[in-house]
C-alpha positions, 0 to 999 in steps of 0.5 A: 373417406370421410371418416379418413378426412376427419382423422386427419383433420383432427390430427392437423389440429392436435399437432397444432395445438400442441406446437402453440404450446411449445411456443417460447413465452415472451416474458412479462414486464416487471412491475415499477417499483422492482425496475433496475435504472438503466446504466448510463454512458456517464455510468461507464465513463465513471467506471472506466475513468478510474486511474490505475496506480502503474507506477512504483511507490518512490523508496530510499533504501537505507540498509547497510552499515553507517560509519562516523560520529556523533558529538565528536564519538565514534558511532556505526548505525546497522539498518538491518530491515526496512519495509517502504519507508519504515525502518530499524537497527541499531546504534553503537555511540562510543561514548564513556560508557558505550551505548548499543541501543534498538532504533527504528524509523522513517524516511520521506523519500520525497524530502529525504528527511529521516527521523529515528529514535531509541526503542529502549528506554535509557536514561541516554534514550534519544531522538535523531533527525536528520537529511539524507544526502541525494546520492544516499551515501552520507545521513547528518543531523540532529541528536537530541537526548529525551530526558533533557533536550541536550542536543548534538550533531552527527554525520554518518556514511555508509560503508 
């Protein structure tokens, strides 16, 4: 019986040691150097405290067709694309010899201030600015001619 006890008791300390082994380990603390700082409240404030930008960058449309006169002539200004507040089209002047010239330009939708100029380079070639109206119904300004600085008025309305 003895023997019997014997095996028995070696078998109680096999399973033992072999269930030690099985143990899950605790990990080991890094070393200093390779720490990560903790993140802080103040850190997940920072984080958190970010402004999302919810609302809609302010737009003044100027598509469509602009009827009305320039230096006392006959002038249509077609805006045919326009990409936030950039844009482009073109211009018809009646003057003695008809003008049909490639515009492009701005518009600050906070001041309303348009500025355009000629893409093609003329002798006529020339600069505009000028105010869009609240109602975005009337644009009245300043023509100025580049090569001599000659400078008219002008009042469109869209049609």
């Amino acid at each position: 019986m003895l023997a019997n006890g014997s095996i028995v008791f070696a078998g109680i300390l096999c399973l033992s040691l072999c269930l030690t082994g099985c143990q899950k380990k605790q990990e080991e603390p890094k070393p200093a150097d390779t720490l990560q700082p903790a993140q802080t409240n103040a850190d997940t404030a920072k984080k958190s405290a970010t402004p999302v930008e919810t609302a809609a960058k302010k737009t003044v449309s100027l598509i469509g067709s602009w009827k009305g006169e320039l230096d006392s002539r006959t002038t249509t200004l077609k805006i045919t694309e326009q990409k936030r507040n950039s844009f482009s089209g073109t211009i018809v002047i009646n003057w003695r010899e008809v003008v049909n010239q490639k515009v492009s330009g701005t518009v600050n939708p906070d001041t309303r201030e348009v500025q355009m100029k000629d893409m093609l380079h003329a002798r006529n070639a020339a600069k505009y600015s000028g105010k869009l109206s609240k109602d975005g119904k009337t644009f009245s300004g300043t023509y100025t001619q580049i090569v001599d600085n000659q400078k008219s008025t002008f009042s469109l309305s869209l049609k």
